[in-house]
Structures are given as C-alpha cells and as structure tokens.
C-alpha positions in Angstrom: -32.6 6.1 -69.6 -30.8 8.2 -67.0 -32.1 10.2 -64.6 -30.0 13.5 -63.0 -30.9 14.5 -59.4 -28.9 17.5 -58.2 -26.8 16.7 -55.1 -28.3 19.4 -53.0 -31.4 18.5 -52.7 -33.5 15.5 -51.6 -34.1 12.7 -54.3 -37.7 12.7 -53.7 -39.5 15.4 -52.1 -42.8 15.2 -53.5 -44.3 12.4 -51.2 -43.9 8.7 -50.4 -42.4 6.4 -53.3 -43.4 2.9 -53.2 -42.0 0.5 -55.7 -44.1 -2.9 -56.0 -42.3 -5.6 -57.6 -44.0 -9.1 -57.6 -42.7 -12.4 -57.5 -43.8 -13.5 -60.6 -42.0 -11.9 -62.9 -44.4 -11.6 -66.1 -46.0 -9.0 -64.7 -44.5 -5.7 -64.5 -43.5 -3.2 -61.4 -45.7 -0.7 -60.3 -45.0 2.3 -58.5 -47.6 3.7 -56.6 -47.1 7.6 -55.4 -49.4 9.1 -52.9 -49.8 12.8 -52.8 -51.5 15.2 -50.3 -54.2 15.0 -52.7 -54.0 12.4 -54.9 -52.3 8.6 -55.7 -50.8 7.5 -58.8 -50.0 4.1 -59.9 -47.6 4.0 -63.0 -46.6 0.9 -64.6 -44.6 2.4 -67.5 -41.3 0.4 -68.3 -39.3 3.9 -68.9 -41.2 6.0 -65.8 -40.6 2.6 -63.3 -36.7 2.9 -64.1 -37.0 6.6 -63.1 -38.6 5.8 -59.1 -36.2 2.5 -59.1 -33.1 5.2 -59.5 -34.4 7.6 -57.0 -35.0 4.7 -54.6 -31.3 3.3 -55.0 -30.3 7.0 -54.6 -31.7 7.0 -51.2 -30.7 4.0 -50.3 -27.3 5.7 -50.8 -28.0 8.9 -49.1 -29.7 7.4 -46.2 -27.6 7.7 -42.8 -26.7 4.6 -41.2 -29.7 2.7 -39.3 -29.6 2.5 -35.4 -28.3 6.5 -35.7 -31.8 9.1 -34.7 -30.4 10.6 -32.6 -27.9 11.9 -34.1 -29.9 13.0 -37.5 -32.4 14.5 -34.8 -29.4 17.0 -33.2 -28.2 17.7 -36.7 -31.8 19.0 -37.8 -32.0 20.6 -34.5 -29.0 22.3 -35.3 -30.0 23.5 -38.4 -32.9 25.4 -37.7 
C-alpha cells in the first residue's frame, strides 16, 4: 500500500502521531492519535503502514536539529 501526500502541505496536520512499536515482535504496532477531542489507537496492519509513511515523511521534511532559530525568523517572516 502507498500512500500520496501532496508536497505543499504538511504530512500530518490533524494532531500528534505516535507510533508504538514493541520489542517483542509478535505483537503488532500501534499507533495511537490524539485529537482535540478524542484518541485513537489503531492496530490495523494496512492503516499502521499509512502513520509509519507519514512519520518517515517528516522525518524527511524536518529541518536540521540544533536550527530554531532560524525556523522561528522564517515563520516570523511569513506572517
């Protein structure tokens, strides 16, 4: 399964995405998403793969560590 974010915008804007993966390996990853509202916990194999992407995604996106103050004068600068 694939999943398609467009460039643009940011991978996850909904709210906090946490993957959980345990050390033993027979049981299966979690991802737990918390909402202003609500939390969800989904263990499906398919839905798991989708959060995994969108985490390696921003892993990608993510500027460098060590650099704030820099991505603060950018925002700054945008609005």
């Amino acid at each position: 399964m694939g999943a398609t974010v467009p460039p643009w915008r940011p991978p996850c804007r909904g709210g906090p995405i946490t993957l959980l993966r345990l050390p033993d390996r027979q049981l299966p990853d979690v991802v737990y998403l918390e909402q202003l509202a609500s939390a969800w916990y989904c263990d499906e194999p398919h839905e798991c793969e989708f959060y995994r992407h969108i985490m390696n995604r921003l892993g990608v996106q993510a500027e460098p560590a060590g650099s704030p103050q820099a991505i603060l004068s950018e925002i700054l600068r945008e609005t």
